[in-house]
BABA-837014 format. One record per residue (C-alpha): residue in three letters; x, y, z. Coordinates in steps of 0.5 Angstrom, whole numbers. Each point is the difference from the previous one (the first is absolute). Last residue first. Layout:
% BABA-837014
{residuo=Ala; px=X; py=Y; pz=Z}
...
% end
This chain:
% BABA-837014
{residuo=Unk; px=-54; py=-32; pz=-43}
{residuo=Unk; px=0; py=7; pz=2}
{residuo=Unk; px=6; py=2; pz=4}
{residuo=Unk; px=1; py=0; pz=7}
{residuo=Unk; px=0; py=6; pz=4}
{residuo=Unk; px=4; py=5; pz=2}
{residuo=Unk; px=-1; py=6; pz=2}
{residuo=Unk; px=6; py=6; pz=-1}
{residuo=Unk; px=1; py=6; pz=5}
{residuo=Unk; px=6; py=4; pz=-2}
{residuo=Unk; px=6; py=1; pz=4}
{residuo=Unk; px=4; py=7; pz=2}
{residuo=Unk; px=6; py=-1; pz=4}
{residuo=Unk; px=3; py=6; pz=5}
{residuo=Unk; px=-7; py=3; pz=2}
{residuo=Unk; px=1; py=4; pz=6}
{residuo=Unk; px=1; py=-3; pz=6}
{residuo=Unk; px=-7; py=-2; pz=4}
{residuo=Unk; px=0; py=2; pz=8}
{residuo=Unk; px=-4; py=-5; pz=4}
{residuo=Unk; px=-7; py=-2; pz=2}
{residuo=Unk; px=-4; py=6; pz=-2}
{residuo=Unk; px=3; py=0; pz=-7}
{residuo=Unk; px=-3; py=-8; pz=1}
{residuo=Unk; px=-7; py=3; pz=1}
{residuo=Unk; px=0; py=4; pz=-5}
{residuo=Unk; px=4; py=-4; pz=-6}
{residuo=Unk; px=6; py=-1; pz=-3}
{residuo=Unk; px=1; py=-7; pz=-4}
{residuo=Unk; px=5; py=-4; pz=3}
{residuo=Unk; px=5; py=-3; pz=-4}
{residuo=Unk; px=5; py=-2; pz=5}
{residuo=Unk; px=5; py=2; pz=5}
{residuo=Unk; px=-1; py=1; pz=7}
{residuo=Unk; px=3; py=4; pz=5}
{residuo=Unk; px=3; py=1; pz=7}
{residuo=Unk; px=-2; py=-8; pz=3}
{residuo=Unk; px=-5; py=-3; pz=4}
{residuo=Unk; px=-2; py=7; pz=5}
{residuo=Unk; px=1; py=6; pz=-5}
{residuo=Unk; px=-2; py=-5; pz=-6}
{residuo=Unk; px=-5; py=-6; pz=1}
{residuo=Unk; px=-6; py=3; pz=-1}
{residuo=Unk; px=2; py=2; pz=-7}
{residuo=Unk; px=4; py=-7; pz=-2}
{residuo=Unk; px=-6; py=-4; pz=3}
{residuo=Unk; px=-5; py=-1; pz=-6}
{residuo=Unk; px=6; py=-2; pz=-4}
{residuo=Unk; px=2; py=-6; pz=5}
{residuo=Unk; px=8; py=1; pz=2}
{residuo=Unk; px=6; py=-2; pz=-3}
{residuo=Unk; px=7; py=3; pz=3}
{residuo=Unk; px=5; py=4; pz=-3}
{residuo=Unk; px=5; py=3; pz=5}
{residuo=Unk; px=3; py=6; pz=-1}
{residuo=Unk; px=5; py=6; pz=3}
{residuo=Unk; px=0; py=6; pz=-3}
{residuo=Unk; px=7; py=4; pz=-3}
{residuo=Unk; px=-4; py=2; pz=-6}
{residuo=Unk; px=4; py=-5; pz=-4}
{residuo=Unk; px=-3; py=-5; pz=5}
{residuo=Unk; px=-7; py=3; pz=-2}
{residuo=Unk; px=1; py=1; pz=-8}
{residuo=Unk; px=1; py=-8; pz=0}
{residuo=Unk; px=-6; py=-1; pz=4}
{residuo=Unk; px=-4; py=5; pz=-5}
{residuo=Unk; px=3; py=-5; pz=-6}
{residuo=Unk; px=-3; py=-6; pz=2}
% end
């Protein structure tokens, strides 16, 4: 992941560790310092945590099987 590159070089100490997507945000400032994912900015979680500016943009894209 090029952000925890950028985070050593930065100076920071990292550790990766794994935890369930519907637990990322809850868990930052008492589990861990932050989360990195592809997380959709809304309301109610802008009023969880502090979001940083986009640094990624990535389209949406459905997909569905193909007509038989």
């Amino acid at each position: 992941m090029p952000e925890i590159k950028h985070a050593k070089e930065a100076g920071f100490e990292v550790k990766s560790v794994q935890a369930p997507f519907d637990a990322l945000l809850d868990g930052v400032g008492t589990e861990h310092d932050a989360a990195i994912s592809a997380f959709l900015v809304t309301d109610e979680r802008a009023c969880k945590v502090t979001f940083s500016d986009d640094y990624q943009k990535m389209g949406l894209v459905l997909v569905v099987p193909s007509s038989p």
